[in-house]
C-alpha positions as CSV (number, residue, x, y, z in Angstrom):
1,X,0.0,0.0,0.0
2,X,1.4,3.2,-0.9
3,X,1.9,5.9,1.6
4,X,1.6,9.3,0.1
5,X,3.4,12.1,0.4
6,X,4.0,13.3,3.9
7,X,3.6,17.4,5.0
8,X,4.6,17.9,8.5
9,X,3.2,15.3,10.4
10,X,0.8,14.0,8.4
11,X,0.1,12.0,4.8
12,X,-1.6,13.0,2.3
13,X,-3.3,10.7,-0.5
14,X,-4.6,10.8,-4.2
15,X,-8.3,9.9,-4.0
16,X,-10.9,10.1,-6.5
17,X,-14.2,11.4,-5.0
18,X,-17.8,10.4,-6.2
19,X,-20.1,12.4,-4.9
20,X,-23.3,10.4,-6.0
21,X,-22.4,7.2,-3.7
22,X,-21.5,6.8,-0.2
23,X,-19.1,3.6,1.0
24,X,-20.8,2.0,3.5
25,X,-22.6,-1.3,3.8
26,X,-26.4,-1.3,2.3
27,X,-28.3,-1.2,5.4
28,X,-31.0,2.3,4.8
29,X,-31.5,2.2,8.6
30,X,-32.6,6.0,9.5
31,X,-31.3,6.0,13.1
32,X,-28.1,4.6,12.1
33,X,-27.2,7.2,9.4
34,X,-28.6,9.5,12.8
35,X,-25.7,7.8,14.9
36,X,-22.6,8.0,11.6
37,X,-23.4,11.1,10.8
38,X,-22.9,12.7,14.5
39,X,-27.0,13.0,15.5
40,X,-28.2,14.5,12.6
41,X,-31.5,15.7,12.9
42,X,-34.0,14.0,10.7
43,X,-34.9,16.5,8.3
44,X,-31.0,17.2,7.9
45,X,-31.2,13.1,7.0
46,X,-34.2,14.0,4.7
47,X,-32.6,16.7,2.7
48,X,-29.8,14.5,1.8
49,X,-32.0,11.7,0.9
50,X,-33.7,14.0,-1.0
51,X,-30.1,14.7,-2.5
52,X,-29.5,11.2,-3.1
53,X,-26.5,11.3,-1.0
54,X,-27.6,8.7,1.4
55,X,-30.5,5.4,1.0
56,X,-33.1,5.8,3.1
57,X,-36.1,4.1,3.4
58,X,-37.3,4.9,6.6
59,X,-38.7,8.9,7.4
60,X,-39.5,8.7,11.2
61,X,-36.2,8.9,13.1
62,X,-36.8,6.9,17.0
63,X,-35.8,9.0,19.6
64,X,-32.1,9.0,20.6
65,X,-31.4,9.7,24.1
66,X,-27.8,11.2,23.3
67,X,-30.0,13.7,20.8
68,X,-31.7,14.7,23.3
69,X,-29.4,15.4,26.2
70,X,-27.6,17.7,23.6
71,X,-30.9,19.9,23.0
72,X,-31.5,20.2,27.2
73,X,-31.4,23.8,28.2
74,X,-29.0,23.9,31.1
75,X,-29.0,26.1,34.1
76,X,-26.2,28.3,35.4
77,X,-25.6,27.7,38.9
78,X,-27.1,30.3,41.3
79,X,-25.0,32.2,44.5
80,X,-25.5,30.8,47.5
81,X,-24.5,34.2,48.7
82,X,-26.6,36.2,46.3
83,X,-25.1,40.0,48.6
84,X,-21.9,40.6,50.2
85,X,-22.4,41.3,54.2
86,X,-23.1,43.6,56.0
87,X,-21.1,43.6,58.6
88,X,-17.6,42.7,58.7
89,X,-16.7,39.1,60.2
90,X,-20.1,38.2,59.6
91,X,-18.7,35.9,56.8
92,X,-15.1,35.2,55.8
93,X,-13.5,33.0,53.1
94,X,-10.7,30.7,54.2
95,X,-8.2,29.0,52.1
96,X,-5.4,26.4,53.0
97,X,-2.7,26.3,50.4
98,X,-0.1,23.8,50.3
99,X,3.4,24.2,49.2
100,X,6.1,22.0,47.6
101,X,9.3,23.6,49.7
102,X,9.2,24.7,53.2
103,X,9.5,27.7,54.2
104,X,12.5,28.7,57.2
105,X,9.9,27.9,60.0
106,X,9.4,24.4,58.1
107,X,5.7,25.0,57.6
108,X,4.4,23.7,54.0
109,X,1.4,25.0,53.8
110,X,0.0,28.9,54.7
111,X,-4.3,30.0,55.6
112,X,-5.4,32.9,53.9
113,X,-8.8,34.5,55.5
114,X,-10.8,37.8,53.5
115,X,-13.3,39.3,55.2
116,X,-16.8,39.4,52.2
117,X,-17.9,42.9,53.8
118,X,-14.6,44.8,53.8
119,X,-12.6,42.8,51.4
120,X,-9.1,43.2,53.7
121,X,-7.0,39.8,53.9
């Protein structure tokens, strides 16, 4: 088999492209040209059997779950903290971070606390 010529990484090949015919094996299924052709909807899959670019018998497309999941409207998350304080202390953020060296005391890891009302560290 011959290679091709490479560019970079990559080969490219002399092919000879029919556009009336598709290589596949003869099976018309609807939901399975759904499933090759990455969840096309089914008048997508209509317009190209009205193309003649694929064989399809079927019209009605059965629902596909992971067709579905895509089209779901999805929520933003809301803020458990929708305001910031009034008052200072009244909530503070805490974080631990760790390091890889220590530090001269031998600590490896430093807390830093903000105040959400006046912002201060």
């Amino acid at each position: 088999m011959a290679k091709g010529k490479k560019i970079g990484s990559l080969y490219t090949i002399q092919a000879n492209l029919i556009k009336q015919y598709i290589n596949a094996i003869d099976d018309s299924s609807i939901n399975l040209w759904h499933m090759r052709l990455g969840h096309l909807s089914d008048k997508e899959l209509e317009t190209l059997a009205r193309k003649n670019l694929l064989p399809l018998k079927e019209k009605k497309l059965k629902e596909c779950s992971h067709y579905l999941i895509g089209k779901q409207h999805r929520f933003s998350f809301h803020n458990s903290f929708p305001h910031i304080k009034s008052n200072v202390l009244d909530l503070v953020h805490a974080d631990i971070c760790c390091m890889d060296a220590r530090i001269l005391g031998g600590a490896s890891y430093f807390v830093t606390s903000i105040d959400d009302c006046s912002r201060k560290v």
